[in-house]
N, CA, C and O of each residue as an XYZ file, in Angstrom:
796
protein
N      18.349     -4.596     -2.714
C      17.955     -3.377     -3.394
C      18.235     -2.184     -2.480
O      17.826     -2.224     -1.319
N      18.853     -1.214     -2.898
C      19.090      0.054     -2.044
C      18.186      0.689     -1.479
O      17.674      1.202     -2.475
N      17.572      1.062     -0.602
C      16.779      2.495     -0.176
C      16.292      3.050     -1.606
O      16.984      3.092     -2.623
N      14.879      3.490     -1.462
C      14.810      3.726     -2.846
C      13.589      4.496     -2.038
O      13.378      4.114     -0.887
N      12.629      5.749     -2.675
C      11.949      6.362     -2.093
C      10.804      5.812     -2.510
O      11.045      5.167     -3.530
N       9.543      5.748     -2.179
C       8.130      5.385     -2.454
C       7.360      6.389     -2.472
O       7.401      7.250     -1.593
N       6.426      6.426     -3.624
C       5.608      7.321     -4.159
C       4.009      6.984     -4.394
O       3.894      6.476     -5.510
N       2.595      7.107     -3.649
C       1.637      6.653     -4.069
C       0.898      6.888     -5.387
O       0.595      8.029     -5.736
N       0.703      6.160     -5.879
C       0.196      6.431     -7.443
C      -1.193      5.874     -7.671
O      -1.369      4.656     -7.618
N      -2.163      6.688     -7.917
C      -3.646      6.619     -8.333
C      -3.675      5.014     -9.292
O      -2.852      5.039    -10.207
N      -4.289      4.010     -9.220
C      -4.450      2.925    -10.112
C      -4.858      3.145    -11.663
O      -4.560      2.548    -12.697
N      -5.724      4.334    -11.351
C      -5.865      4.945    -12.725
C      -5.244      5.646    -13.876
O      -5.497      5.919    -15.049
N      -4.012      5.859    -12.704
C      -3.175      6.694    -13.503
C      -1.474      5.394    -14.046
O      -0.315      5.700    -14.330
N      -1.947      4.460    -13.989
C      -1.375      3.292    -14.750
C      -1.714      2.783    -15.958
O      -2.713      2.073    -16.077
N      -1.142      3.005    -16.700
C      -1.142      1.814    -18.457
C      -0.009      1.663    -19.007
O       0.869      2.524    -19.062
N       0.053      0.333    -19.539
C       0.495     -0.311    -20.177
C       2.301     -0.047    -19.732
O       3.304      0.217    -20.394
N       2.008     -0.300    -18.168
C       3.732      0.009    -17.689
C       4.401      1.187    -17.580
O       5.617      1.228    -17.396
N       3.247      2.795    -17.744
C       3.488      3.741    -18.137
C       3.026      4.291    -17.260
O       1.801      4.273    -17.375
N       3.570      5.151    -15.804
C       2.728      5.811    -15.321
C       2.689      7.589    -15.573
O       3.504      8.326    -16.128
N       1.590      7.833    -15.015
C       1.107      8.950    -15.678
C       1.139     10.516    -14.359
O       0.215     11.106    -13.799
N       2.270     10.654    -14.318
C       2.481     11.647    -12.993
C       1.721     12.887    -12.989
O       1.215     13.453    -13.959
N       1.711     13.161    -12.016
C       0.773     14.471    -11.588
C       1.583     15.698    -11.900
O       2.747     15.679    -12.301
N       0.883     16.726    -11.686
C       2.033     18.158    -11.913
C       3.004     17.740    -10.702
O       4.210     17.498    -10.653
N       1.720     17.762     -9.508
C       2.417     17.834     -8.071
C       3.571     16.465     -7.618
O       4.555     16.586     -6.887
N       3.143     15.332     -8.224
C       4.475     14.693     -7.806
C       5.507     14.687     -8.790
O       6.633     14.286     -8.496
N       5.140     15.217    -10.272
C       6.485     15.561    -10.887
C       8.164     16.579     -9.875
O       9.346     16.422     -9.570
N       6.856     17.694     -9.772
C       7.507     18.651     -8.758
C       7.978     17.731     -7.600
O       9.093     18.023     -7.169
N       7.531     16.974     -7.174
C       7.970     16.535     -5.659
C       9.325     15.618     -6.304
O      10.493     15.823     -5.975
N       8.955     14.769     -7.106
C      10.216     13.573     -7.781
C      11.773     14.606     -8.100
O      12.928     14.225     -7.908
N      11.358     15.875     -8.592
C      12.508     16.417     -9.082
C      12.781     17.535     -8.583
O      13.986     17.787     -8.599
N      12.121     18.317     -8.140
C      12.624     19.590     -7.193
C      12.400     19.029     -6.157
O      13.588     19.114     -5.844
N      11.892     18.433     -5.169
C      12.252     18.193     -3.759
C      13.386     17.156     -3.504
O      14.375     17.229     -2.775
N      12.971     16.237     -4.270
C      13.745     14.396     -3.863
C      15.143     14.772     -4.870
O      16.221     14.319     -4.484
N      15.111     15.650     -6.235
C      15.948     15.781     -7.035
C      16.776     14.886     -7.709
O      17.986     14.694     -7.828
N      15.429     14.258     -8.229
C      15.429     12.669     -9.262
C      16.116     12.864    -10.579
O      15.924     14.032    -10.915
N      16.587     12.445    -11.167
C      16.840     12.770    -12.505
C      16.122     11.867    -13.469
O      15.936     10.733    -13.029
N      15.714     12.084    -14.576
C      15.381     10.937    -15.793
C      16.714      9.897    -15.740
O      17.916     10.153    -15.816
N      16.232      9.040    -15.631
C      17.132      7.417    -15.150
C      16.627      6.999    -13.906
O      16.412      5.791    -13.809
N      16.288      8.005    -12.525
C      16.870      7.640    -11.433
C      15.021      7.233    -11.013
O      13.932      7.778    -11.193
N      15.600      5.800    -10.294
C      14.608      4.792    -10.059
C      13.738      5.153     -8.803
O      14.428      5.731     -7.963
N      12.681      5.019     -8.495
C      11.695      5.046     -7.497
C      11.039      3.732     -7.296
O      11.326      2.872     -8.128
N      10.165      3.392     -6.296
C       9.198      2.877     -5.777
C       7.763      3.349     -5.781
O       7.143      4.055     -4.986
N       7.339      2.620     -7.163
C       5.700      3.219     -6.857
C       4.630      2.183     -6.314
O       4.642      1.064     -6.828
N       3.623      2.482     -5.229
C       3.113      1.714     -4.818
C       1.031      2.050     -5.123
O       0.807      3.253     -4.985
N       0.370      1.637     -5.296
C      -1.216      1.446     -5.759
C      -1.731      1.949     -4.471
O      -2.487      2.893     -4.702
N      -1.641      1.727     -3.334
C      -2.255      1.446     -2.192
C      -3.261      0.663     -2.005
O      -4.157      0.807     -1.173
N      -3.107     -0.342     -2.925
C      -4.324     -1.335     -3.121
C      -3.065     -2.870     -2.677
O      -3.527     -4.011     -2.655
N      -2.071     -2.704     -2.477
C      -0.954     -3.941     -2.306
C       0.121     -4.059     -3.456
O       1.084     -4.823     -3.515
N      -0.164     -3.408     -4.065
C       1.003     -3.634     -4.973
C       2.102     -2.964     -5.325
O       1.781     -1.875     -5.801
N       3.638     -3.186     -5.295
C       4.418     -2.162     -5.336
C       5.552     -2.805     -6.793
O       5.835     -3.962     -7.105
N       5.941     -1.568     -7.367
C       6.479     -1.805     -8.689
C       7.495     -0.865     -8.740
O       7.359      0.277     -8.300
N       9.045     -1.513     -9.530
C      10.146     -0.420     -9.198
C      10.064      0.335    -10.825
O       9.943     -0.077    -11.979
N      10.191      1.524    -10.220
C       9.779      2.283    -11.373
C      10.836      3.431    -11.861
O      11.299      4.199    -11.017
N      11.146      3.519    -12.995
C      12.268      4.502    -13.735
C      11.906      6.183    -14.243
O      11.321      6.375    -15.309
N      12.248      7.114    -13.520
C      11.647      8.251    -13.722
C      12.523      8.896    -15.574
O      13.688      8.782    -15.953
N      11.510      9.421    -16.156
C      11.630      9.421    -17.456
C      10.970     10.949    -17.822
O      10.090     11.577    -17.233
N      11.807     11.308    -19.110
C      11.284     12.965    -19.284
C      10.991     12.864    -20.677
O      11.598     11.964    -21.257
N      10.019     13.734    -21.532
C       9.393     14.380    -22.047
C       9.339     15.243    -22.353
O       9.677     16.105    -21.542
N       8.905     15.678    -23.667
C       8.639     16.949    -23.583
C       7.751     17.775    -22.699
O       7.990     18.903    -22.268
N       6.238     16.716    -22.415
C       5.361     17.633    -21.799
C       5.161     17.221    -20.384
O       4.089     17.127    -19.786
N       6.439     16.977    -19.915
C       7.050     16.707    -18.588
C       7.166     15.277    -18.427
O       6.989     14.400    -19.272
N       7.485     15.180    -17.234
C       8.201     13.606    -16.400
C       7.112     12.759    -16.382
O       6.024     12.991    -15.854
N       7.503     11.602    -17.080
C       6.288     10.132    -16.491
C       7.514      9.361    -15.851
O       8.669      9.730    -15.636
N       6.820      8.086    -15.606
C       7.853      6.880    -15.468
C       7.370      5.484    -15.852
O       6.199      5.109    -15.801
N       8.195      4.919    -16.160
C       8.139      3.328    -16.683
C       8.353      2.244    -15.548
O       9.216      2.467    -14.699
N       7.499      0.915    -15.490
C       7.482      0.082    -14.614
C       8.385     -0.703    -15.240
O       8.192     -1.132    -16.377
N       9.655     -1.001    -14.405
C      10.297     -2.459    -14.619
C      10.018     -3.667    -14.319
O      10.237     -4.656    -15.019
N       9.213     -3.607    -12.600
C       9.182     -5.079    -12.874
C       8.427     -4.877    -11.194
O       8.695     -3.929    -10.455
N       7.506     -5.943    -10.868
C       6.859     -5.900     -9.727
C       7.678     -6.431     -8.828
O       8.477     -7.365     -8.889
N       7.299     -5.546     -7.807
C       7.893     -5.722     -6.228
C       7.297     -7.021     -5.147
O       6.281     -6.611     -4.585
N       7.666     -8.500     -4.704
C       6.869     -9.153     -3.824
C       6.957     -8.273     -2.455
O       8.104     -8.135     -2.029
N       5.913     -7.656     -1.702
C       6.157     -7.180     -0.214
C       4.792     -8.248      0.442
O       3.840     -8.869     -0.032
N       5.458     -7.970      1.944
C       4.365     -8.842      2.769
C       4.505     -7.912      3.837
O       5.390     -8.290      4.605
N       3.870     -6.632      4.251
C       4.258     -6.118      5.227
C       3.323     -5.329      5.722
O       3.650     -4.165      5.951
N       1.958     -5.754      6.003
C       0.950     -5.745      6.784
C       0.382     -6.323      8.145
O       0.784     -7.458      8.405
N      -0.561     -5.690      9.144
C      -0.998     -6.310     10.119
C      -1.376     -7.971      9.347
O      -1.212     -8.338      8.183
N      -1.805     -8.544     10.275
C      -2.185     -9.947     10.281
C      -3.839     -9.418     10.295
O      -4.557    -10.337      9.901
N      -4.335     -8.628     10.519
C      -5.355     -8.143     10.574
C      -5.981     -7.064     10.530
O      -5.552     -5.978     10.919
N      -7.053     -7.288     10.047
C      -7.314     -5.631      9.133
C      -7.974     -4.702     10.356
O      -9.047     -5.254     10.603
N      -7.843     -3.679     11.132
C      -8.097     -3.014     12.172
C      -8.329     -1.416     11.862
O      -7.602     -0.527     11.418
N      -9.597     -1.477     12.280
C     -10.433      0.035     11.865
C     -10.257      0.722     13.137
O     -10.529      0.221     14.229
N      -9.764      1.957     12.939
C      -9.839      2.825     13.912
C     -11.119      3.755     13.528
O     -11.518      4.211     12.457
N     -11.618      3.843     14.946
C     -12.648      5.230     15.150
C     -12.582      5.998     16.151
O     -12.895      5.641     17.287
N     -12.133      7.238     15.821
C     -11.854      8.324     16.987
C     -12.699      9.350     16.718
O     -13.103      9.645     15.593
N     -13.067     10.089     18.084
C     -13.796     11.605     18.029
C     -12.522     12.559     17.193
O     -11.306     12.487     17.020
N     -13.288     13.169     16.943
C     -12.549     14.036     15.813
C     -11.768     15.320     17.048
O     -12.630     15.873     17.732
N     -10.500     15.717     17.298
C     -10.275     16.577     18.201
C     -10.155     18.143     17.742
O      -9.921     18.669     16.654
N     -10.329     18.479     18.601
C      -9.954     20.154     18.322
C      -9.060     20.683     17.529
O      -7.955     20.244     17.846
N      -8.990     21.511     16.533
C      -8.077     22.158     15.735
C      -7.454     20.921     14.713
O      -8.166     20.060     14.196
N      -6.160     21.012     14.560
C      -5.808     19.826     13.610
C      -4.916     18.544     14.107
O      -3.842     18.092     13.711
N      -5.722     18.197     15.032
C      -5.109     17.574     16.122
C      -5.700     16.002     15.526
O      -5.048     15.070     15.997
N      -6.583     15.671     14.777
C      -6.958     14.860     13.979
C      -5.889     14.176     12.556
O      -5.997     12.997     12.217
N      -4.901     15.152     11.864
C      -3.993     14.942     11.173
C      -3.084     14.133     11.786
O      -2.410     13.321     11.152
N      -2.984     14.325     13.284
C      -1.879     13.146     13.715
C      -2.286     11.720     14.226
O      -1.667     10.672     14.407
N      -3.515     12.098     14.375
C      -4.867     10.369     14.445
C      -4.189     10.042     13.230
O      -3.207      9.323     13.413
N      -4.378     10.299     12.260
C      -4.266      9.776     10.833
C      -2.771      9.310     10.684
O      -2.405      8.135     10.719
N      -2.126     10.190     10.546
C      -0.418      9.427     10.744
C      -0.492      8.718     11.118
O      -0.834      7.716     10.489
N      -0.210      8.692     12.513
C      -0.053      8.005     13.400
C      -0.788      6.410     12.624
O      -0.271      5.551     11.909
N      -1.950      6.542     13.086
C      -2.333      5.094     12.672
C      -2.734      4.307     11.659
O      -3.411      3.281     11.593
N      -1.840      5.417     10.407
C      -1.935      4.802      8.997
C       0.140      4.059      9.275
O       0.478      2.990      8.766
N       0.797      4.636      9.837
C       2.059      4.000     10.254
C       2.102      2.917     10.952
O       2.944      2.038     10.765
N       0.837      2.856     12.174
C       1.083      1.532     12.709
C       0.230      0.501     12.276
O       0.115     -0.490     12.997
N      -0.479      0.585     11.057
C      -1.121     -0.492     10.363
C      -2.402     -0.689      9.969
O      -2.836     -1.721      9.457
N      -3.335      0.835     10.334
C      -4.591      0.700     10.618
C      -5.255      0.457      8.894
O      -4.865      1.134      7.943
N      -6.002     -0.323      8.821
C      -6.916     -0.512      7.285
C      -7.741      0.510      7.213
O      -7.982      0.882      6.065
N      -8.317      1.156      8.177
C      -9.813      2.055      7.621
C      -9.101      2.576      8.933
O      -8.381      2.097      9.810
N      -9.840      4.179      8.529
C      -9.955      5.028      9.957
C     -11.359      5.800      9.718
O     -11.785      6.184      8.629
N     -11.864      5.914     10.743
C     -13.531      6.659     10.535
C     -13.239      8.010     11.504
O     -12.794      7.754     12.623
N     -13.341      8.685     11.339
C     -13.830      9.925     11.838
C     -15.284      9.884     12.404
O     -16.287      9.513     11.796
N     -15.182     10.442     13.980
C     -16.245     10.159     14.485
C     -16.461     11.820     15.299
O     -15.696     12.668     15.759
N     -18.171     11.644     15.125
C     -17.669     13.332     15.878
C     -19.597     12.754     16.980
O     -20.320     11.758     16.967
N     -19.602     13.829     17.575
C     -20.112     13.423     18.813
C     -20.532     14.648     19.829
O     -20.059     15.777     19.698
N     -21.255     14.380     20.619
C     -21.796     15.910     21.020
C     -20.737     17.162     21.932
O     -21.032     18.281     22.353
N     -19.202     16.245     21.995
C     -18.394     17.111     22.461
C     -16.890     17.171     21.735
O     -15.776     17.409     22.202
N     -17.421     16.800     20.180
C     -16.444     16.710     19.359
C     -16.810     18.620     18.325
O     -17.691     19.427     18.622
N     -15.696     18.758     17.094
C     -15.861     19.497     16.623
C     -17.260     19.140     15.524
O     -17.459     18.090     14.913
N     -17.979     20.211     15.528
C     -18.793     19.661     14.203
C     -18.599     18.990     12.525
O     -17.463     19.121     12.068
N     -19.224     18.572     11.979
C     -19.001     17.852     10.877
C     -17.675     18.750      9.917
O     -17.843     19.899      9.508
N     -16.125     17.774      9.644
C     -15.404     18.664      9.060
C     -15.569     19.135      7.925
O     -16.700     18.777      7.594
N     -14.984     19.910      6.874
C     -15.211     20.344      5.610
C     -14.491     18.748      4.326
O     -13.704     17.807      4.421
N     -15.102     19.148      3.633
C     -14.522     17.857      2.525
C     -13.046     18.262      2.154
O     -12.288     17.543      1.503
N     -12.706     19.631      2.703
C     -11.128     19.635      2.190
C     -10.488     18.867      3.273
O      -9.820     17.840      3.152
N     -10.799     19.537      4.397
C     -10.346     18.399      5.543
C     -10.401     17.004      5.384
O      -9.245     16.581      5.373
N     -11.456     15.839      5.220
C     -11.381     14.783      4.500
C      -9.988     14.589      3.163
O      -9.053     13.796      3.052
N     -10.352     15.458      2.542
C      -8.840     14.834      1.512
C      -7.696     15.315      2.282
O      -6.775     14.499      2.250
N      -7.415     16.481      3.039
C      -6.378     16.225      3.659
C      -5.606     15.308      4.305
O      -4.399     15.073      4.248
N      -6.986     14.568      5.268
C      -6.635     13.559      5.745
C      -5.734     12.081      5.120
O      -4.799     11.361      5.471
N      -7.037     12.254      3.608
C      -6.021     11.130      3.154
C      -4.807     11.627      2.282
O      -3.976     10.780      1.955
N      -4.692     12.514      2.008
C      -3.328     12.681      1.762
C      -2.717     12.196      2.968
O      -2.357     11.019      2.977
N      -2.543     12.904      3.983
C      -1.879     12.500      5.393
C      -1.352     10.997      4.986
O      -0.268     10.674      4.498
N      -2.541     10.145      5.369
C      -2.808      9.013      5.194
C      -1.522      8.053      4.201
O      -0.641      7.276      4.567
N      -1.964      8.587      2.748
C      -0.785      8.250      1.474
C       0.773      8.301      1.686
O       1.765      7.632      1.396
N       0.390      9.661      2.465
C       2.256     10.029      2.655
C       2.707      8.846      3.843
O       3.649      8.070      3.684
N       1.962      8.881      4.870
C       2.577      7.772      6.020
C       2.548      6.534      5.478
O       3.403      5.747      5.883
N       1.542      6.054      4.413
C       2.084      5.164      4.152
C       2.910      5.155      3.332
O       2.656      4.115      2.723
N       3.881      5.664      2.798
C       4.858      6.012      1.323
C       5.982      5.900      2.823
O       6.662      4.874      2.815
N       6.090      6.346      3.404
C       7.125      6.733      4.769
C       7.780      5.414      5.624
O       8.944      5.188      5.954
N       6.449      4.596      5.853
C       6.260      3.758      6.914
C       6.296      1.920      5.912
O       6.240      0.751      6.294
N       6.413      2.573      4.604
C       6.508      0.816      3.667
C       5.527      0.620      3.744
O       5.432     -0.604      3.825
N       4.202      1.239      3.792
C       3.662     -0.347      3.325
C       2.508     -0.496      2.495
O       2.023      0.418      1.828
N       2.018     -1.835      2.560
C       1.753     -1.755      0.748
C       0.347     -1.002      0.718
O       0.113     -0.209     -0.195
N      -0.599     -1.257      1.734
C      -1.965     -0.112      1.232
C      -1.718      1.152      1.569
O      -0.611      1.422      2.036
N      -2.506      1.966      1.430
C      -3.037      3.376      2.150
C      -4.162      3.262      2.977
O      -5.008      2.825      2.198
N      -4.650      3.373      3.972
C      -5.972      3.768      4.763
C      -6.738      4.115      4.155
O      -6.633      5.234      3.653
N      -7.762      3.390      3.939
C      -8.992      4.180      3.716
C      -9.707      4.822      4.691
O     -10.230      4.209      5.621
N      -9.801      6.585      4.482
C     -10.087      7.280      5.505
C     -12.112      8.017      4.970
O     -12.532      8.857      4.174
N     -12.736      7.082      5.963
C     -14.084      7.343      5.571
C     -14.592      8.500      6.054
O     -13.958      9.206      6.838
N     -15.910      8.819      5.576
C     -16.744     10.556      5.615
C     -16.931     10.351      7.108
O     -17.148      9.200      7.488
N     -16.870     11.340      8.003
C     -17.202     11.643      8.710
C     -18.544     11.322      9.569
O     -19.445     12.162      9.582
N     -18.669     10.153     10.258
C     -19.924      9.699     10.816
C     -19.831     10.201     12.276
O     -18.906     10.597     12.986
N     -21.375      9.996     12.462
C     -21.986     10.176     14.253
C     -21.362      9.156     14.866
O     -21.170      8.140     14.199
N     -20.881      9.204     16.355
C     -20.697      7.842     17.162
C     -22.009      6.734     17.005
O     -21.750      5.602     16.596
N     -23.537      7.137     17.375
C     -24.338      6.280     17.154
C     -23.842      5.647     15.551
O     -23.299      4.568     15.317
N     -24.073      6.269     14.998
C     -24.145      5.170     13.448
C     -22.758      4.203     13.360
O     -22.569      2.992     13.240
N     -21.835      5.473     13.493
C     -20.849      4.129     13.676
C     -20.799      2.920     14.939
O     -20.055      1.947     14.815
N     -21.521      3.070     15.940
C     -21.145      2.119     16.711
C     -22.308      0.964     15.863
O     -21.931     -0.191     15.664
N     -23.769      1.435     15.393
C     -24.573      0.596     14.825
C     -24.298     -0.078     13.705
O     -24.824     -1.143     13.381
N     -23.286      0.660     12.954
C     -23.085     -0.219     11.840
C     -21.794     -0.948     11.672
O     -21.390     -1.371     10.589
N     -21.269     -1.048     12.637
C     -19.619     -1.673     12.659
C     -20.239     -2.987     13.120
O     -21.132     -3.378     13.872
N     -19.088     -3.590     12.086
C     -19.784     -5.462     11.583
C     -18.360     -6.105     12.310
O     -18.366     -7.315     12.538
N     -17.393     -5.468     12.600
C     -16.538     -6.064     12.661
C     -16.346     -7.008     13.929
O     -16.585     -6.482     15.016
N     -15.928     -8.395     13.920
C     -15.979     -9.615     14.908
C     -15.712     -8.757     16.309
O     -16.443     -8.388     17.228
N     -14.452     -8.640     16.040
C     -13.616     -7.828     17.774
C     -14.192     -6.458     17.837
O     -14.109     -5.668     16.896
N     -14.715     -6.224     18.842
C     -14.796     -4.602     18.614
C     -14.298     -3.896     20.274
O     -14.538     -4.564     21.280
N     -13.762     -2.827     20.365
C     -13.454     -2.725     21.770
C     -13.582     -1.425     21.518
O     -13.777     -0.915     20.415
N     -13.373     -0.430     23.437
C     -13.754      1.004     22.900
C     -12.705      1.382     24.215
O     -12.680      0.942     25.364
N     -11.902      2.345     23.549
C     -10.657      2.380     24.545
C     -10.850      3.929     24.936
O     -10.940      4.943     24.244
N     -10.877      3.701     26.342
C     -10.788      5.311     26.826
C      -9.148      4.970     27.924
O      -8.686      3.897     28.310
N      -8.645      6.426     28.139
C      -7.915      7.180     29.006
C      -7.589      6.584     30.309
O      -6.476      6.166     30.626
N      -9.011      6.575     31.291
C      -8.605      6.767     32.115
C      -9.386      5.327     33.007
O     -10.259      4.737     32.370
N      -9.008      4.728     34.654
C     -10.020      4.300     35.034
C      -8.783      3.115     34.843
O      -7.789      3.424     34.186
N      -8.891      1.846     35.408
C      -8.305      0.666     35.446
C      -8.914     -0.383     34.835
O      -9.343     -1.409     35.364
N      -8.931      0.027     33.351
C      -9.495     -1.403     32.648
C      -8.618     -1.816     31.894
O      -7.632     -1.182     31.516
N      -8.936     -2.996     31.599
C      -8.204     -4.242     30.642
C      -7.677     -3.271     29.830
O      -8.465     -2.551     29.218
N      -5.863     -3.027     29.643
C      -5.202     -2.970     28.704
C      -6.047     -3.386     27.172
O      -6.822     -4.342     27.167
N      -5.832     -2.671     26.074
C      -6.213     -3.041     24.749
C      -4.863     -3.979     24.242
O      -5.316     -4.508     23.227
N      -3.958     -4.296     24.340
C      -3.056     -5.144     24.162
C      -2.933     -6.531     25.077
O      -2.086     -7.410     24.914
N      -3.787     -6.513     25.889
C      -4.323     -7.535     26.679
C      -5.292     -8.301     25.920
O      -5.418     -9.515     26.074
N      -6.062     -7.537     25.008
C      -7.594     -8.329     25.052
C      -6.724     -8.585     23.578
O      -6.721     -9.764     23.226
N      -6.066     -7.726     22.770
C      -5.801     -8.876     21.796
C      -5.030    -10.047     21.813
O      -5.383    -11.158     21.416
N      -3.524     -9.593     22.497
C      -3.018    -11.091     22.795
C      -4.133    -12.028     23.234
O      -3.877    -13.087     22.662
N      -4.998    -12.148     23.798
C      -5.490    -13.528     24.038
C      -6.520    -13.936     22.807
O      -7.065    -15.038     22.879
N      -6.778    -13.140     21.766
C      -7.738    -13.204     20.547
C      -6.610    -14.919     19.664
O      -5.406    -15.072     19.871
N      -7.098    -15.467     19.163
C      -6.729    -16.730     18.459
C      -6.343    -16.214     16.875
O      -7.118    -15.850     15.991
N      -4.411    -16.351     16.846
C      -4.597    -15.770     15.219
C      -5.320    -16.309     14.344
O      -5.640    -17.497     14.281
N      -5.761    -14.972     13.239
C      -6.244    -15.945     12.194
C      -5.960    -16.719     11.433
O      -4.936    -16.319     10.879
N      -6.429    -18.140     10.835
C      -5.866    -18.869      9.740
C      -6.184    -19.280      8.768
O      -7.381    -19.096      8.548
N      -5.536    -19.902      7.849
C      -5.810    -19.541      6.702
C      -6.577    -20.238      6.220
O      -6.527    -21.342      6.763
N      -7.772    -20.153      4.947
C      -8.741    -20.617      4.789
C      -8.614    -21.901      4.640
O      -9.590    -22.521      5.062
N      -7.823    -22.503      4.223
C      -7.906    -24.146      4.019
C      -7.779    -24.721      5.456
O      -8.314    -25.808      5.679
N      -7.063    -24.031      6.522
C      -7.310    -24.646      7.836
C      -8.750    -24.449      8.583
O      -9.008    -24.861      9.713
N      -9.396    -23.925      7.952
C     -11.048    -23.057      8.521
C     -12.202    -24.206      7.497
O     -13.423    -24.298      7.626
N     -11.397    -24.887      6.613
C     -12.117    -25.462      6.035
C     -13.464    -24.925      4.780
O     -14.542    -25.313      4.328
N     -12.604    -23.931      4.677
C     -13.196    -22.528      3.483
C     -12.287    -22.998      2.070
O     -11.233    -23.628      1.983
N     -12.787    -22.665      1.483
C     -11.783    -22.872     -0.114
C     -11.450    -21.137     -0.002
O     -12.120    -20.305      0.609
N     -10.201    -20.916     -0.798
C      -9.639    -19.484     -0.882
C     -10.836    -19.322     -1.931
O     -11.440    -20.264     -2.444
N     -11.087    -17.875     -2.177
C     -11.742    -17.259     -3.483
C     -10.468    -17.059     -4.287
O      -9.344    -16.881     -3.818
N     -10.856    -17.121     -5.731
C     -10.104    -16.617     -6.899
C      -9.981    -15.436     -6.828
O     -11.030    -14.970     -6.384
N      -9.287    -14.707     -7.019
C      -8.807    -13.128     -7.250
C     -10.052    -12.747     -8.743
O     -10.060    -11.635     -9.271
C-alpha cells in the first residue's frame, strides 16, 4: 500500500462506514494535504483501529467512506505512563510529542511546588491535540491519553502500576534503560496460566 496520510477520527463520529468530518479536518484533508473526492486516506480511532478510507463530497461538505479495515501491530510491548512536572512556558507541548511518538499510553501532568501552577483546560486539550497529531505522524494505532493535571503527592499515591521508577538528570544512577532491560517480557495469558478475556 503506498504512503497514505493518517487522520484521527472521534469513534463517535463513525456510522455505518460513514465518517462524519469536522469543519477543521475537512479544511485540513483539502486545503492543506489537497485531497480530492476519490483520493484515499488513513483513518485511525485511537482506540487501535485503523481503516482505509475514501474522501467523498457533498453538498454540505466532505465526509468519507470506509473500505475496509487495516491489520496494524505497532505498539510498545507495554503500556508506559509518563509523569512529568509541568515546565515553564510551553515547554510541556514537547513532553507530549515527544512521548506520544515514542510509545507512551497515558501521560499525566504533574505540577509541584516548583512547577507552573495548575494549567488552564485549554492547555489540557491542546495537549491532546498535540498528542493525536504525533500519533497520526509517528503510525500508530492509539493516541495518549493525556490526564487532568495532578499534584506529585497524588500521583505518586495513586499510581498502581507494577514497575514504577523516577528518573532525574543528574547524579550517577542506574540508567532507566538498564532497569528495564533486565524487567522479564510480558507473556501472554495462556503462558501465565490466565484464560484471555472476550472482547
Amino acid at each position: 500500500m503506498p504512503q497514505l496520510q493518517r487522520l484521527a477520527i472521534n469513534a463517535d463520529r463513525i456510522c455505518d462506514k460513514s465518517i462524519d468530518l469536522t469543519k477543521e479536518q475537512q479544511h485540513y484533508l483539502h486545503r492543506v494535504l489537497r485531497l480530492q473526492a476519490g483520493d484515499k486516506f488513513i483513518a485511525m480511532d485511537g482506540r487501535g483501529h485503523w481503516w482505509l478510507a475514501v474522501l467523498e463530497a457533498r453538498e454540505t461538505g466532505l465526509f468519507a467512506s470506509i473500505t475496509e479495515e487495516i491489520a496494524v501491530n505497532k505498539e510498545l510491548a507495554v503500556e508506559v505512563t509518563l509523569m512529568a512536572a509541568l515546565p515553564k512556558g510551553n515547554g510541556f507541548d514537547e513532553v507530549v510529542r515527544q512521548a506520544s511518538e515514542l510509545g507512551a499510553a497515558t501521560i499525566a501532568p504533574v505540577t509541584s511546588d516548583r512547577t507552573l501552577p495548575k494549567p488552564s483546560p485549554q492547555k489540557v486539550d491542546r495537549w491532546r491535540r498535540i498528542a493525536a497529531e504525533a500519533a497520526e505522524q509517528s503510525e500508530r494505532q492509539f493516541v495518549p491519553a493525556i490526564c487532568e493535571p495532578i499534584s506529585f503527592d497524588l500521583a505518586v499515591k495513586d499510581c498502581t502500576q507494577k514497575h514504577r521508577y523516577i528518573c532525574v538528570a543528574r547524579g550517577e544512577k542506574r540508567h532507566l534503560w538498564d532497569c528495564l532491560k533486565s524487567l522479564e517480557p510480558p507473556q501472554p495469558p495462556e503462558l501465565r496460566g490466565e484464560k484471555e478475556l472476550e472482547p
